[in-house]
N, C-alpha and C positions, 0 to 999 in steps of 0.2 A: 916778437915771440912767434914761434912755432916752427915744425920739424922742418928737416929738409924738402922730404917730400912733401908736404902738408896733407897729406892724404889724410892720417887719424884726426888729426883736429877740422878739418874742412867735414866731414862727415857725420860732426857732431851738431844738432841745431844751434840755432843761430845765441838764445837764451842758456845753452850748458857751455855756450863757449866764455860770455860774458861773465857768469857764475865763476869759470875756470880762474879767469882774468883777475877781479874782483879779488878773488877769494886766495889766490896766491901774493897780489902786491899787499893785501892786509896777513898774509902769512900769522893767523892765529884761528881758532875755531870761530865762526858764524853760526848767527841763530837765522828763521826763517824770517823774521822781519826786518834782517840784515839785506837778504835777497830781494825781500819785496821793495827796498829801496834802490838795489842796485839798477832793478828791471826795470821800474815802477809799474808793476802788476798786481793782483788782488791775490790775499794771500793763497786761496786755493788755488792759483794758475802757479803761484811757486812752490806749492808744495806739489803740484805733481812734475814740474820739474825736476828736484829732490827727491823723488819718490824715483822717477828714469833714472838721473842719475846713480843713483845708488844699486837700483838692478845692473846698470855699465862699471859696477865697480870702481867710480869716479871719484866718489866720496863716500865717509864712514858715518856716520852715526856714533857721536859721543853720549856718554851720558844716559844712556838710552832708558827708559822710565819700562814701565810693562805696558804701555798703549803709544808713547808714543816718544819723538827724540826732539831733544831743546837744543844741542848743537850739533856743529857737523865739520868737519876739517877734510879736505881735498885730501887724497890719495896719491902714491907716488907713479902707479899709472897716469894720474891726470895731470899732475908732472911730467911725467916724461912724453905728455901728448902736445903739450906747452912749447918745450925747450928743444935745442937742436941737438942731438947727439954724436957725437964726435966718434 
């Protein structure tokens, strides 16, 4: 996995790339304790992970409550930060 050049994805830290990774071979929406598994970090260190990623427009916020989001599904930007493009 990743682009030709690897530029976009080598630019992202080392923790939104594994997320990226993760969260596309499971190809369905994740919760944050999905993440804190994948990392194995404490859930505040994955949510602000999650919290970067979604200012980078990487992932969306499903579901979204009025304070806060229970799942979350990767983006076809983060997609296309992934795969090689032809």
């Amino acid at each position: 996995m990743g682009n030709v050049e690897g530029v976009g994805l080598l630019q992202l830290p080392v923790y939104e790339r594994e997320v990226l990774r993760f969260a596309l071979l499971g190809n369905k929406p994740f919760r944050l304790t999905d993440v804190c598994t994948w990392l194995q970090l404490s859930s505040e260190t994955c949510r602000k992970v999650l919290r970067d990623m979604e200012a980078k427009g990487l992932v969306n916020p499903i579901g979204r409550g009025s304070i806060r989001s229970h799942k979350f599904m990767i983006t076809e930007k983060a997609v296309a930060l992934l795969y090689r493009v032809k």
